[in-house]
Every structure is written in C-alpha cells, then in structure tokens.
PASEBA-1860 file (N, C-alpha, C; in nm, 3 decimals):
! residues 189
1> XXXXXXXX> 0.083/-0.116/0.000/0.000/0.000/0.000/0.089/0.124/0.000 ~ 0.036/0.227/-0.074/0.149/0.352/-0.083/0.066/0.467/-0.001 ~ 0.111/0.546/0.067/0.052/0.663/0.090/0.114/0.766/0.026 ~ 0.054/0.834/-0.032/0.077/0.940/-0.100/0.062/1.087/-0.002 ~ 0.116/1.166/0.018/0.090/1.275/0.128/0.081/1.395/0.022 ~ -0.015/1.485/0.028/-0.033/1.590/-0.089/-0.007/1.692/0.028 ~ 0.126/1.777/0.015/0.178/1.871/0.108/0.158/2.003/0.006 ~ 0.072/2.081/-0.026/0.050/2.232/-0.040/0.165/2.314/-0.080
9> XXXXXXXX> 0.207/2.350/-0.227/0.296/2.403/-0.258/0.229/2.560/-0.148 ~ 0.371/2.664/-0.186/0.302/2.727/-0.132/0.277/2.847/-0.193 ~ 0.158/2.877/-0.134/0.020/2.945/-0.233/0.062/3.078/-0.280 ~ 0.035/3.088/-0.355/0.072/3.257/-0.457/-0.018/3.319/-0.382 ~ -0.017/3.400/-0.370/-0.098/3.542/-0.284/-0.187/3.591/-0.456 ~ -0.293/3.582/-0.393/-0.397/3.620/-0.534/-0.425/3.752/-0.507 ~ -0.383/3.831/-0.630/-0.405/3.901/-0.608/-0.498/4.027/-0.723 ~ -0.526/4.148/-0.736/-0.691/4.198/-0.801/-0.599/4.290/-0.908
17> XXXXXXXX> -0.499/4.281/-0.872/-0.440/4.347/-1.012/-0.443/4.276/-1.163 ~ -0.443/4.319/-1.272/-0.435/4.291/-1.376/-0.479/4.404/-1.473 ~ -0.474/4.346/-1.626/-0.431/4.402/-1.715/-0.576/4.517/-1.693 ~ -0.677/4.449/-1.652/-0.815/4.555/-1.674/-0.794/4.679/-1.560 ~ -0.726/4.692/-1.473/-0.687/4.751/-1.332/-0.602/4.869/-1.384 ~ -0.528/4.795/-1.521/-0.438/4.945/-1.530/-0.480/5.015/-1.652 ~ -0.592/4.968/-1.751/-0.695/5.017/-1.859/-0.753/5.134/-1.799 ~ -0.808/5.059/-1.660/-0.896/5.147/-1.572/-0.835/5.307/-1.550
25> XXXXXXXX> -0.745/5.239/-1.458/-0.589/5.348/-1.447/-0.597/5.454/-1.544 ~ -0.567/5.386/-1.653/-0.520/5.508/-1.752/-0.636/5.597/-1.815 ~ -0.788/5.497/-1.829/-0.887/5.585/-1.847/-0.916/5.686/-1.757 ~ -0.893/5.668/-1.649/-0.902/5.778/-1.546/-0.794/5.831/-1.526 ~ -0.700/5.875/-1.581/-0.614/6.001/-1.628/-0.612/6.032/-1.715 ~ -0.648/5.945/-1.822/-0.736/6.049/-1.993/-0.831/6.161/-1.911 ~ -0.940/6.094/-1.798/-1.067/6.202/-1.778/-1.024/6.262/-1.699 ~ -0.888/6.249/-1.602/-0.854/6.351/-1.514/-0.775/6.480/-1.582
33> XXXXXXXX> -0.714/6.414/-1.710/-0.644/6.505/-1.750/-0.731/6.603/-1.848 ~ -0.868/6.575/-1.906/-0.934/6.661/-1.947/-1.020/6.720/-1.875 ~ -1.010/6.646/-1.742/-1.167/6.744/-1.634/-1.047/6.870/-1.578 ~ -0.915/6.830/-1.578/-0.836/6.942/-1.506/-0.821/7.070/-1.588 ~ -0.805/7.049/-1.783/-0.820/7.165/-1.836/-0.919/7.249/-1.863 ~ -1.020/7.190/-1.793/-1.142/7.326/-1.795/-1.125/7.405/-1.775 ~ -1.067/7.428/-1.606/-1.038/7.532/-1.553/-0.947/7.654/-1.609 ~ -0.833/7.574/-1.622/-0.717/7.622/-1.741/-0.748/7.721/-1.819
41> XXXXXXXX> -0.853/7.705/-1.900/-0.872/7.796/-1.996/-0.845/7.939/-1.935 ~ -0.937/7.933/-1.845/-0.895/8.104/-1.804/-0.739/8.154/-1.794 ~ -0.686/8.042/-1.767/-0.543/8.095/-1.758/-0.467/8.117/-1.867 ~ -0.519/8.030/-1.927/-0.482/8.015/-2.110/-0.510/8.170/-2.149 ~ -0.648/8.213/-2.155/-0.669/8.274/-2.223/-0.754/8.428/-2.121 ~ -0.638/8.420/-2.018/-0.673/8.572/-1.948/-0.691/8.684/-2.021 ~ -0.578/8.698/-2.110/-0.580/8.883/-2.135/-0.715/8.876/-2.251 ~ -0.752/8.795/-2.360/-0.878/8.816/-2.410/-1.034/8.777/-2.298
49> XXXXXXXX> -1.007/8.709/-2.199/-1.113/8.690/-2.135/-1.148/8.866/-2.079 ~ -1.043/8.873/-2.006/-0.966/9.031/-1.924/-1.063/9.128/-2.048 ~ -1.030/9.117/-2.147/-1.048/9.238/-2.248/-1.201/9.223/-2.246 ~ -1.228/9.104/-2.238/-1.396/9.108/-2.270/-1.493/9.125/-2.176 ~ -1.444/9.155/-2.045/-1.496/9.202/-1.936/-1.459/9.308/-1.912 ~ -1.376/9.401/-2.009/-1.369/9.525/-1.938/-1.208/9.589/-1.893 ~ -1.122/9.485/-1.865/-0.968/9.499/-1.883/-0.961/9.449/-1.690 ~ -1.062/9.409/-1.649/-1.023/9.329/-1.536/-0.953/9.178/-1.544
57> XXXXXXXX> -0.874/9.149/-1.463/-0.785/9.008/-1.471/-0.829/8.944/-1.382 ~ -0.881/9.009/-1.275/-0.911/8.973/-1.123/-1.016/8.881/-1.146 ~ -1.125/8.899/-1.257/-1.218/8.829/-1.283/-1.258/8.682/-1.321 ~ -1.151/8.699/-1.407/-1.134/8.563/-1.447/-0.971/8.460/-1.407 ~ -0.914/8.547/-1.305/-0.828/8.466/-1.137/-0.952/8.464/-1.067 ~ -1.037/8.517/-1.050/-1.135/8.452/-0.934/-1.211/8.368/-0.986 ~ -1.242/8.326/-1.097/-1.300/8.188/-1.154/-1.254/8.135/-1.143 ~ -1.108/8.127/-1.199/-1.002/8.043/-1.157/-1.008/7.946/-1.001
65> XXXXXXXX> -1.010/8.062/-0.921/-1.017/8.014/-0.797/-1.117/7.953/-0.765 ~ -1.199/7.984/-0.791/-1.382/7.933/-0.727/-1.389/7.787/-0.823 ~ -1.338/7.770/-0.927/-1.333/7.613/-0.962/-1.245/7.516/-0.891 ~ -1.116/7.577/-0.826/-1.105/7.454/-0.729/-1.156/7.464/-0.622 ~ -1.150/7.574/-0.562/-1.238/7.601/-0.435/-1.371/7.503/-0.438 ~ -1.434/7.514/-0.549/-1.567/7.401/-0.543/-1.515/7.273/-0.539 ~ -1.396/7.271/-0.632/-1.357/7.077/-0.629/-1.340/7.022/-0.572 ~ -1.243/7.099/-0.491/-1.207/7.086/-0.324/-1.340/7.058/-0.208
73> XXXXXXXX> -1.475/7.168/-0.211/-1.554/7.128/-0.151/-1.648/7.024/-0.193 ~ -1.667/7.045/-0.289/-1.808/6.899/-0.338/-1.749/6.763/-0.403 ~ -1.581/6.772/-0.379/-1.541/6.619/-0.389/-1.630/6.532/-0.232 ~ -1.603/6.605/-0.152/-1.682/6.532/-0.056/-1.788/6.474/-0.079 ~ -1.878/6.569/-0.111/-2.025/6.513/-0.182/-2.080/6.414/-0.247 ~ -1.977/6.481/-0.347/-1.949/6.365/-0.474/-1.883/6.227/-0.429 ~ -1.780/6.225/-0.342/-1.770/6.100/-0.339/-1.868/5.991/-0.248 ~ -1.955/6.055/-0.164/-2.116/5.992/-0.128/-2.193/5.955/-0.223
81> XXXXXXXX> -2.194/6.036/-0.312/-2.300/6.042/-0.428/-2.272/5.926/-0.530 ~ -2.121/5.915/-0.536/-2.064/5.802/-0.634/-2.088/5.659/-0.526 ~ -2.064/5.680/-0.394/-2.141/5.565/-0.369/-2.273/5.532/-0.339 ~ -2.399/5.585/-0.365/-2.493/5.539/-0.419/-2.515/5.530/-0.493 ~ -2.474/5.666/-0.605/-2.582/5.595/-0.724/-2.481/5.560/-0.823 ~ -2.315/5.577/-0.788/-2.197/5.418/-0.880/-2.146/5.558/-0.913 ~ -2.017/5.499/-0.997/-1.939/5.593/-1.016/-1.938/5.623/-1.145 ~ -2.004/5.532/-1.276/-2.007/5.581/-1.406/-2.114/5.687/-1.398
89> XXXXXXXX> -2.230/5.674/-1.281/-2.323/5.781/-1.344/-2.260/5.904/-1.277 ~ -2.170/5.928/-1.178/-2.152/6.066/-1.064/-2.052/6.087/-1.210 ~ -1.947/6.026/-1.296/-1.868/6.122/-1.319/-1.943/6.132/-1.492 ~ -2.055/6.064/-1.537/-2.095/6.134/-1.641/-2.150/6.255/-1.606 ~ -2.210/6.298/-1.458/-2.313/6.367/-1.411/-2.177/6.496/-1.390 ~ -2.101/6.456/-1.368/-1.967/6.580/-1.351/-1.950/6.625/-1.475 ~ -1.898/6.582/-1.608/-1.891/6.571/-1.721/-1.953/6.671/-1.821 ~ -2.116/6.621/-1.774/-2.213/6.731/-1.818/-2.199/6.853/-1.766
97> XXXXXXXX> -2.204/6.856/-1.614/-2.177/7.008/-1.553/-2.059/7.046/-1.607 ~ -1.928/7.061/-1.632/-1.863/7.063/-1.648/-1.885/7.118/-1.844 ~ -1.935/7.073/-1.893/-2.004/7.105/-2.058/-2.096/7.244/-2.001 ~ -2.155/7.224/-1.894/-2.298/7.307/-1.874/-2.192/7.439/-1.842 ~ -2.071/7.398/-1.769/-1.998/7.555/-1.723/-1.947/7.634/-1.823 ~ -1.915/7.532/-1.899/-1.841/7.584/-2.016/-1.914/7.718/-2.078 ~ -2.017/7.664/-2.152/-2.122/7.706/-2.201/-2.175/7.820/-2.125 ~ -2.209/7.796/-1.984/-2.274/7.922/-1.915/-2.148/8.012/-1.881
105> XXXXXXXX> -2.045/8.019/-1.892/-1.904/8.069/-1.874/-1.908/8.194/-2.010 ~ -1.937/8.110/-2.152/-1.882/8.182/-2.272/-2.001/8.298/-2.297 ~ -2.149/8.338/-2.191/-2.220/8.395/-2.234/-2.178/8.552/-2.223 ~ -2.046/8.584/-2.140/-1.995/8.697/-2.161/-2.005/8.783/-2.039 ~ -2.082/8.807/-1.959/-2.039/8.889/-1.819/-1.995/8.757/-1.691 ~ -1.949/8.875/-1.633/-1.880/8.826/-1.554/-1.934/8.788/-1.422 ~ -2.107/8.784/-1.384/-2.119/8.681/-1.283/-2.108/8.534/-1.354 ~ -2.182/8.543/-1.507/-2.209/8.354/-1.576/-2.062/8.303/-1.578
113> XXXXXXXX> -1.949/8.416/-1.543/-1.823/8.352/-1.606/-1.818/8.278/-1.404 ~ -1.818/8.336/-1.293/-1.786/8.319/-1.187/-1.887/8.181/-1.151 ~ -2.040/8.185/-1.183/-2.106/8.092/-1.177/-2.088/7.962/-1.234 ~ -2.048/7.990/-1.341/-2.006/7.864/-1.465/-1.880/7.809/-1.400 ~ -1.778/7.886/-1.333/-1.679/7.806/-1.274/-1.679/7.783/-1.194 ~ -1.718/7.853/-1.068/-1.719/7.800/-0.942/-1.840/7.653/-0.926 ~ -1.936/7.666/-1.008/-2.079/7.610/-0.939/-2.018/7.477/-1.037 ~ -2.051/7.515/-1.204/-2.117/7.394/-1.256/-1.949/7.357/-1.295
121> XXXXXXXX> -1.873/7.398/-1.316/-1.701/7.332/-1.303/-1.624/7.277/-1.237 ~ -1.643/7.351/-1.095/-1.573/7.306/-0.963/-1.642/7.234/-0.868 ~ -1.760/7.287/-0.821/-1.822/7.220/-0.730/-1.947/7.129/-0.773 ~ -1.957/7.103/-0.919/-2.037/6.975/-0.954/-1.929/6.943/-1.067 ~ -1.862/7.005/-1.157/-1.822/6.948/-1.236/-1.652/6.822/-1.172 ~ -1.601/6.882/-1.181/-1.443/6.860/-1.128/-1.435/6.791/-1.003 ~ -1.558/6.805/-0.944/-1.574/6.720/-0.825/-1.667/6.562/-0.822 ~ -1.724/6.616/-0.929/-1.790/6.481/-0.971/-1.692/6.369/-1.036
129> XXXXXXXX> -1.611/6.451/-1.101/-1.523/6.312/-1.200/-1.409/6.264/-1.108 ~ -1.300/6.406/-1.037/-1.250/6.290/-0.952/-1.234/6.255/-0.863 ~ -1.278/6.287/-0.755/-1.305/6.202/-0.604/-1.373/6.061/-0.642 ~ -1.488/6.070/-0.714/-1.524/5.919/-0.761/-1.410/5.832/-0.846 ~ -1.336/5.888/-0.919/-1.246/5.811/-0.995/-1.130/5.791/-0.952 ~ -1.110/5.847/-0.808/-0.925/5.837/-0.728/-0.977/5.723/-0.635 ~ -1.103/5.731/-0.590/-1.186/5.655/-0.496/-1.162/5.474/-0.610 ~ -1.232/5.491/-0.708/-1.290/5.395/-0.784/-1.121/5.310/-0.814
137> XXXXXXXX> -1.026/5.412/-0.864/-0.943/5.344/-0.948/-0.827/5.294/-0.812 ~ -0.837/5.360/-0.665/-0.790/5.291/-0.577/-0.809/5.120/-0.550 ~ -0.937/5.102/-0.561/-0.980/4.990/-0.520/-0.912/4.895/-0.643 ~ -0.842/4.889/-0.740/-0.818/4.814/-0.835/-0.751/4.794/-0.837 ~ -0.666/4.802/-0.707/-0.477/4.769/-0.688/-0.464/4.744/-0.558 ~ -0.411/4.676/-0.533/-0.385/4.594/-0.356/-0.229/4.597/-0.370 ~ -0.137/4.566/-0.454/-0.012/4.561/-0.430/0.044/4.661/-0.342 ~ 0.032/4.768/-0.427/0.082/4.943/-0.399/0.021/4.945/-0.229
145> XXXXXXXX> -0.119/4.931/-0.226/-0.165/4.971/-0.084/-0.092/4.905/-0.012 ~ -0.068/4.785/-0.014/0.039/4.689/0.100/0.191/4.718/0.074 ~ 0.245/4.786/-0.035/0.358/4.850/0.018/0.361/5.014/0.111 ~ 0.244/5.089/0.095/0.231/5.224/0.195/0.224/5.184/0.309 ~ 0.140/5.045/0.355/0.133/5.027/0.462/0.272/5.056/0.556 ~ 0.361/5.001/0.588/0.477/5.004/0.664/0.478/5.178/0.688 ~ 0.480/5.279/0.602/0.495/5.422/0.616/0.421/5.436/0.738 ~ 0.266/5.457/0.668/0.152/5.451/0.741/0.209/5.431/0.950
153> XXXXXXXX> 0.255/5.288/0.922/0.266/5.259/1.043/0.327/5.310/1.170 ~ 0.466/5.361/1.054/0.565/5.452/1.101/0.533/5.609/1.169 ~ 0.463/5.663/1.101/0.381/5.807/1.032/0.299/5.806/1.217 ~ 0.243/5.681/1.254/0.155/5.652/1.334/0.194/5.675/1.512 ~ 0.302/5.569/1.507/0.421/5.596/1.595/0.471/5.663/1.635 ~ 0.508/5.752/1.543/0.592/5.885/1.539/0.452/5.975/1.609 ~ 0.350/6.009/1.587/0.265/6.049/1.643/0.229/6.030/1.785 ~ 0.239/5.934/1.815/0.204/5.879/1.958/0.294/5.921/2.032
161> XXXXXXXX> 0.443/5.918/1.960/0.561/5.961/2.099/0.506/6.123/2.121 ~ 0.548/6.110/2.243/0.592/6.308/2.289/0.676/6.275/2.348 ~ 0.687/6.398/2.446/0.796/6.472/2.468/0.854/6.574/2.382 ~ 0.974/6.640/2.434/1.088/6.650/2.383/1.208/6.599/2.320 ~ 1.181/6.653/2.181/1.304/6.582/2.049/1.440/6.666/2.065 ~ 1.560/6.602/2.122/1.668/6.678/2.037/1.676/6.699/1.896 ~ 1.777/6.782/1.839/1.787/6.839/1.698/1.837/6.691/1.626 ~ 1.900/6.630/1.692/1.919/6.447/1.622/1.778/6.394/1.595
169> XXXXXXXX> 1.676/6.389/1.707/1.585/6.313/1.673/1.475/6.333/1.556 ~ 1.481/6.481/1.548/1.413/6.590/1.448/1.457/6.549/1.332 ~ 1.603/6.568/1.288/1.643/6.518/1.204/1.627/6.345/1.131 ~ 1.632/6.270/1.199/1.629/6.148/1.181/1.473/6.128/1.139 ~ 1.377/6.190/1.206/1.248/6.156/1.197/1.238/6.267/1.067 ~ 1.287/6.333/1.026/1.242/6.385/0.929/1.295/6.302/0.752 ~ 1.422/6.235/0.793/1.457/6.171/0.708/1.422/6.054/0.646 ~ 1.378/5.981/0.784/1.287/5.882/0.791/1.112/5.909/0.699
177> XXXXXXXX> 1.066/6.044/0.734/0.942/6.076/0.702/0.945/6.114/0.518 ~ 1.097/6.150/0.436/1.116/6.153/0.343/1.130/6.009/0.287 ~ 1.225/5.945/0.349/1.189/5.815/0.310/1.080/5.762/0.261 ~ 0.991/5.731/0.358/0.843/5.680/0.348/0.741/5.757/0.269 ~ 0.808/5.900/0.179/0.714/5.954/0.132/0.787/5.907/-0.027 ~ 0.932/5.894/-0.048/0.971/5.866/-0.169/1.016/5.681/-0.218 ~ 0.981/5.668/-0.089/1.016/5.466/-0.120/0.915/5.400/-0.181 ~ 0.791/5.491/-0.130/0.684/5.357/-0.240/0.669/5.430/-0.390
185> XXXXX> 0.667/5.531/-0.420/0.702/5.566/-0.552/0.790/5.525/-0.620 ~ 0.942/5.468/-0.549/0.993/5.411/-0.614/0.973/5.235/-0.634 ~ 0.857/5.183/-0.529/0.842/5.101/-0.568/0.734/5.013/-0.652 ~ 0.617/5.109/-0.688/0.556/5.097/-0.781/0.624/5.089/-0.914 ~ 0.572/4.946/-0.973/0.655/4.878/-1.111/0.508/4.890/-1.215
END
C-alpha cells in the first residue's frame, strides 16, 4: 500500500491586479487630465477673457479660484453620491456640468463667467469626475496599498511619541518621514 501525502505548494498570494486595473488606471487620467483643463482655460486665455470684461484680470483669477475652491468642496459630496448611485453615473453627471460651465461661462459677463466656474465646473463638475475616480481606481490595486502600509505605520508611531526631540531626533524623523514619502514611488513597477 502507498501513501501518498499531498503537502500544499506554497500558495501565490492572489491578487486583483491585472491588465483591466491598469486600462482602468489610464482611463481615469485620460478624464482627469481633461476634467483638469477646464479650468485652465482662463489661464490660457486671461488677457482676451480680461479684455472682454472690461480689462479686469481679477475676474477671471477669481473663476479660476472658485473652480477649485468648489472641487475641493463637493469632492466630498461627490464621493457619497458616487457611492450610491456608482461611479459611471456621478462622473458622467460631472462631465455634463462641467459642458454646462463651459457654455454658461462663454455667455460673456462676468457673474455667468464666476457661476459657470465656481458652481457647474468646480463644485459639480471637477468634483464629480474625480473624487469618484481616485476613490474607484484605488480599489483596483492591492499591491501598492500593501507597500504604503509600513509608512503609514511609522507616520503613526511617530505620532504617539511626545515629549521633547533633540535636533538628532528631528532630524532622523524627518529623514525617515522623506523616506516613506519617496520609497513607495519608487516602488511601484
């Protein structure tokens, strides 16, 4: 009689990356990189915007501003919103606003230009596409997250101590804190 003993090579760590993970990836920096030049334009094209309001600049720097200022605030929103009702409809729903600013932007005075950027650019447009899509395209990679971890941990630690640091310990913890901010960049392949 033979016994045969089946001993368990040992197991590959399965993991959610693949080829569709970095499609994903890159579609969402095609749309990040066109939801970011909306704003742009004004900068692009200050001194004729400037001229067409009158020879103010201030006008269209404060659109400027009020579109991230919104992105900044209604990414929050938006990224609630992408989890109920999914993330293809929050960032088509950004997309459109974002078309809608445009448009209410080019009608020529200068509240539609402030409204069009702050409201339907920044704080529905630009906030709709990417908080849902930094959110969305996170979840499609586990490698990267389990190399930040160790930082993270560090980052954590370092928090908890007090006291008083000599100018050594300052130093070291600051070198350390560069470390952990440039090691996983270099280790993403």
């Amino acid at each position: 009689m033979t016994i045969v003993s089946v001993v368990p090579r040992s197991e590959r760590h399965s993991t959610i990356e693949t080829r569709s993970s970095w499609a994903v990836c890159l579609t969402a920096l095609g749309i990040a990189a066109v939801s970011f030049a909306a704003p742009a334009i004004t900068v692009v094209g200050l001194k004729s915007i400037a001229a067409d309001l009158g020879g103010e600049r201030s006008v269209p720097a404060l659109a400027y501003s009020l579109a991230w200022l919104g992105a900044s605030v209604g990414g929050i929103a938006m990224g609630q919103a992408a989890e109920r009702f999914g993330v293809r409809a929050t960032v088509i729903f950004g997309s459109l606003m974002i078309a809608a600013g445009l448009l209410l932007a080019q009608s020529g005075d200068a509240l539609s230009l402030l409204i069009g950027y702050g409201v339907f650019i920044g704080l529905l447009g630009n906030a709709g596409m990417n908080a849902p899509l930094y959110t969305y395209v996170s979840r499609w990679f586990d490698r990267a997250a389990a190399r930040l971890w160790p930082c993270s941990a560090a980052a954590r630690r370092s928090r908890r101590q007090s006291g008083r640091r000599s100018s050594r310990q300052r130093r070291r913890k600051s070198v350390g804190a560069t470390r952990c901010s440039v090691l996983p960049l270099s280790r993403l392949r």
